[in-house]
C-alpha positions as CSV (number, residue, x, y, z in Angstrom):
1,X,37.9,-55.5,4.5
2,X,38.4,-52.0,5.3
3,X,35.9,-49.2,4.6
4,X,36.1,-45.8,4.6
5,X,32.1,-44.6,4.2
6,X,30.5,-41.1,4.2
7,X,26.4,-40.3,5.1
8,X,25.5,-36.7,4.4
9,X,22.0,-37.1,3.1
10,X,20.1,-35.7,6.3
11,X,20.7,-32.9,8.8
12,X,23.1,-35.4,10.8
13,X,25.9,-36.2,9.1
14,X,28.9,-38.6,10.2
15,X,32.0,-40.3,8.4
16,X,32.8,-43.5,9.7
17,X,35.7,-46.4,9.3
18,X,34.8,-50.1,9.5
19,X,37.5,-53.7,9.6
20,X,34.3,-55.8,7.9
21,X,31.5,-54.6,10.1
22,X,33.3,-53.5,12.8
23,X,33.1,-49.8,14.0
24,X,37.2,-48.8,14.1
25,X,36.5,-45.1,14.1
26,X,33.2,-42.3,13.9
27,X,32.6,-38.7,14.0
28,X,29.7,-36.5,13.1
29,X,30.2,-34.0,10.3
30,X,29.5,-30.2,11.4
31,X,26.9,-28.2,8.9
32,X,27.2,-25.0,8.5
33,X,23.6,-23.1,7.3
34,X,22.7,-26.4,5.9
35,X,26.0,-26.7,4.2
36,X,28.9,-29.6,5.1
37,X,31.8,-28.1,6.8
38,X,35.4,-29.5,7.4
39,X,35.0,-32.7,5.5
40,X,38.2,-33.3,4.5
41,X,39.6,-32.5,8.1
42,X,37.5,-34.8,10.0
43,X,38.4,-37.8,7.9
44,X,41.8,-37.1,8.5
45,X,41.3,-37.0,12.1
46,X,39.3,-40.4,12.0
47,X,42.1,-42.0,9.5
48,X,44.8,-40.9,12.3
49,X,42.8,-42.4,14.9
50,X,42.7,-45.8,13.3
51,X,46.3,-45.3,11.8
52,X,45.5,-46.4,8.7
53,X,46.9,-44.8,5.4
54,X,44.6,-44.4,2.5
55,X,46.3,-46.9,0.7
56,X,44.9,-49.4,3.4
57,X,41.5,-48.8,2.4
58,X,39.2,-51.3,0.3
59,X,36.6,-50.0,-0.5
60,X,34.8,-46.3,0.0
61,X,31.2,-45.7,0.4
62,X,28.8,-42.9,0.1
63,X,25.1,-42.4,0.8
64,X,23.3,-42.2,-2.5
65,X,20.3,-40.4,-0.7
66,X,17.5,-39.6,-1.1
67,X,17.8,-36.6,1.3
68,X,19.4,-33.1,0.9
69,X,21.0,-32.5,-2.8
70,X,24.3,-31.0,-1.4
71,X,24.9,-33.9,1.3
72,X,24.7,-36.4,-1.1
73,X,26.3,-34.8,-4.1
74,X,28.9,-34.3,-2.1
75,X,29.5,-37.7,0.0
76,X,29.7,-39.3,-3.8
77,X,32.0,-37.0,-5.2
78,X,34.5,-36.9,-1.6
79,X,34.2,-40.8,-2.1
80,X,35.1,-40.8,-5.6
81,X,38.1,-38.4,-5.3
82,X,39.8,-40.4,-2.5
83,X,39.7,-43.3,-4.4
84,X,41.3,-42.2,-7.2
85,X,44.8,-42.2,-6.3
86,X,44.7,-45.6,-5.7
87,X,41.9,-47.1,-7.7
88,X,40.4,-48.2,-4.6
89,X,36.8,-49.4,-5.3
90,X,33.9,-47.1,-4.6
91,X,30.3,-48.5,-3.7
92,X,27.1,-46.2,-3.4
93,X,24.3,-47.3,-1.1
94,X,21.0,-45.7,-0.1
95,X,20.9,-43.9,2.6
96,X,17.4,-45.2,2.8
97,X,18.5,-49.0,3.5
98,X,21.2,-47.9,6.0
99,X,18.3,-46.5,7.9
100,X,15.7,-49.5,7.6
101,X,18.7,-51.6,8.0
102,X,19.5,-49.8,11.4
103,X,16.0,-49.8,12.5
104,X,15.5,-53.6,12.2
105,X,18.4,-54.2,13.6
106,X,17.2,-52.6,17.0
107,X,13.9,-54.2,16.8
108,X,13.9,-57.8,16.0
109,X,10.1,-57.8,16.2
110,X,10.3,-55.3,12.6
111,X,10.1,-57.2,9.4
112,X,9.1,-54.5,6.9
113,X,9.9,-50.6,7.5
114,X,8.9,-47.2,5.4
115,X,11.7,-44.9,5.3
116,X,9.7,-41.2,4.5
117,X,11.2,-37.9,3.2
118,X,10.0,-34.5,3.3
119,X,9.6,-33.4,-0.4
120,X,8.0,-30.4,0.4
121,X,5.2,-28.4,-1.8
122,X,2.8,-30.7,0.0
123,X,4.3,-34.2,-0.7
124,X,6.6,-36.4,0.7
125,X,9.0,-39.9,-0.9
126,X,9.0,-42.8,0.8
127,X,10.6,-46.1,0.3
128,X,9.9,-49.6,1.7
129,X,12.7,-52.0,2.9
130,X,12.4,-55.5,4.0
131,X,14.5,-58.2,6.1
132,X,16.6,-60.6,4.7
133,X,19.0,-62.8,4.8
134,X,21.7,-60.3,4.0
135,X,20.8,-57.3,4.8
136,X,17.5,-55.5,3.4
137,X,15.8,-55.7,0.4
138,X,13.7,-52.9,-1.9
139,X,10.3,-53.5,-1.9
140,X,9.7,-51.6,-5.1
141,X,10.9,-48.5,-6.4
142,X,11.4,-44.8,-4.2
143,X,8.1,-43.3,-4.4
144,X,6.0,-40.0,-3.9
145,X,3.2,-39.4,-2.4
146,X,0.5,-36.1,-1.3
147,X,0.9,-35.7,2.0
148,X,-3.3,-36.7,2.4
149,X,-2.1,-39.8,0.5
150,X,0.8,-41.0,2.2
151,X,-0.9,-43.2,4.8
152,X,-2.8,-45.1,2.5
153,X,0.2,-45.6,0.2
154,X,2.4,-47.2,2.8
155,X,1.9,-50.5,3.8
156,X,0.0,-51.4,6.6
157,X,2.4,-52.7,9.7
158,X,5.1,-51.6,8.6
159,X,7.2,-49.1,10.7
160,X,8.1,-46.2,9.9
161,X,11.0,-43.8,10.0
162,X,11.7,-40.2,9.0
163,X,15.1,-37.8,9.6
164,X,12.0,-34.9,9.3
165,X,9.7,-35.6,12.3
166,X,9.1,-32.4,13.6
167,X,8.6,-31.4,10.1
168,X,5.8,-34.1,9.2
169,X,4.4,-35.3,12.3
170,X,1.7,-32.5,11.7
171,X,1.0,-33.1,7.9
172,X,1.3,-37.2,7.6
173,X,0.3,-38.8,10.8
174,X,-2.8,-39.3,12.0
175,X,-4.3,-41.4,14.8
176,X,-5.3,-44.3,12.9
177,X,-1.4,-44.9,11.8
178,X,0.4,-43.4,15.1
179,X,1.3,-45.9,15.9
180,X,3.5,-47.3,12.9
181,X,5.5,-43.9,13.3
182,X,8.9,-43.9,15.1
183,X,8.0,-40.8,16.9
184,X,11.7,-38.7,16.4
185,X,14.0,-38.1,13.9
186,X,16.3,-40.9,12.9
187,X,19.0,-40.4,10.9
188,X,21.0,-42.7,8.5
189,X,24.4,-43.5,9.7
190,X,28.1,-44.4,8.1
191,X,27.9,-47.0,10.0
192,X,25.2,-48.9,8.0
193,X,26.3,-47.3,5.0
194,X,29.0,-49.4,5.3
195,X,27.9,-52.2,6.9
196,X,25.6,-52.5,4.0
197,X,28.8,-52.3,1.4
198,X,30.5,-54.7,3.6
199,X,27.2,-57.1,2.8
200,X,26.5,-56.4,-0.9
201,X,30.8,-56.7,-1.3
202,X,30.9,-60.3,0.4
203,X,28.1,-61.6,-2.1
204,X,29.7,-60.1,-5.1
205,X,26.6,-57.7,-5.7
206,X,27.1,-54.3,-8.0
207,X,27.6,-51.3,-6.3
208,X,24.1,-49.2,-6.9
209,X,24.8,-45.9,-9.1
210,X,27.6,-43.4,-8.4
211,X,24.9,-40.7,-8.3
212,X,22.2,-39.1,-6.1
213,X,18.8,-40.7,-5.8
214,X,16.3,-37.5,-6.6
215,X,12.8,-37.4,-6.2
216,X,12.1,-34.1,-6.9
217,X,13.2,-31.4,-7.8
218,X,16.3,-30.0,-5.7
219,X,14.8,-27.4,-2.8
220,X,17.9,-25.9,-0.7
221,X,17.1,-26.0,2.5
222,X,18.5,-25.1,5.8
């Protein structure tokens, strides 16, 4: 199976194309004042890399967020308009499970991890992803929480993982929790945005909506 996916939903973007779950091709996406630049141009220069054609292509996938409101409007629509020509099948994952999915992947000692968003105006979303047999699961549904509140809301022992460390560090964590925090920003990846497609594809599951996870309401940021 080949896939084409896109992850735009934090301040590191990357496009990435994958035989199964095999890494054929990568490249980071530049931003421009918070803005993604040269889309269409670095694809091109990763489908030349792996000469294939865009006829070649099963399926493309897009992080569905959460994260930044442009990123992931416009992973979902580039997705969408390449496949189009060709029908080709187009799956949305969250960004979210490509990064607990990542995380447990390099810790095999992590069953359960909180993937945490700055919302800003004092509060931050957070979801909570588990191990399983394919993949990871949702425990429950994206959240929000006060920043005062957050500790307390997540559960205790699990990890967890933010693309805003710098940004939080000084609002959410506190010594009792410490350490449960990945200590850096960790982004969500193409990679596991496709590798999770590649999963849910192989088991027949439905793609997730063609649309942006929101959580509040949009703040442009930089």
């Amino acid at each position: 199976m080949k896939i084409v996916a896109i992850e735009l939903s934090s301040a590191v973007g990357d496009v990435a194309l994958l035989e199964s779950d095999r890494i054929v091709a990568r490249r980071e996406i530049p931003f421009l004042h918070g803005r993604v630049y040269g889309l269409f141009g670095v694809l091109e220069e990763v489908r030349e890399e792996s000469a294939w054609t865009w006829g070649d292509v099963d399926v493309f996938a897009a992080g569905r967020g959460p994260g930044r409101y442009s990123g992931m409007r416009v992973a979902l629509t580039a997705a969408r308009g390449l496949a189009l020509p060709g029908g080709t099948s187009v799956f949305a994952v969250s960004s979210g499970a490509a990064l607990a999915a990542a995380t447990m992947a390099e810790r095999s000692d992590v069953d359960q991890v909180a993937v945490v968003g700055d919302a800003r105006r004092g509060q931050a979303w957070f979801g909570v992803y588990e191990r399983a047999t394919q993949g990871v699961e949702p425990v429950g549904d994206w959240r929000m929480a006060a920043y005062a509140d957050l500790s307390s809301a997540l559960p205790p022992g699990a990890v967890r993982v933010t693309s805003e460390w710098s940004r939080l560090a000084a609002h959410v964590v506190n010594e009792s929790s410490r350490g449960d925090w990945v200590e850096q920003d960790r982004y969500p990846s193409a990679e596991w945005v496709g590798r999770l497609a590649h999963v849910a594809r192989r088991a027949g599951w439905a793609s997730e909506p063609l649309a942006p996870i929101y959580l509040h309401p949009a703040v442009n940021v930089s």
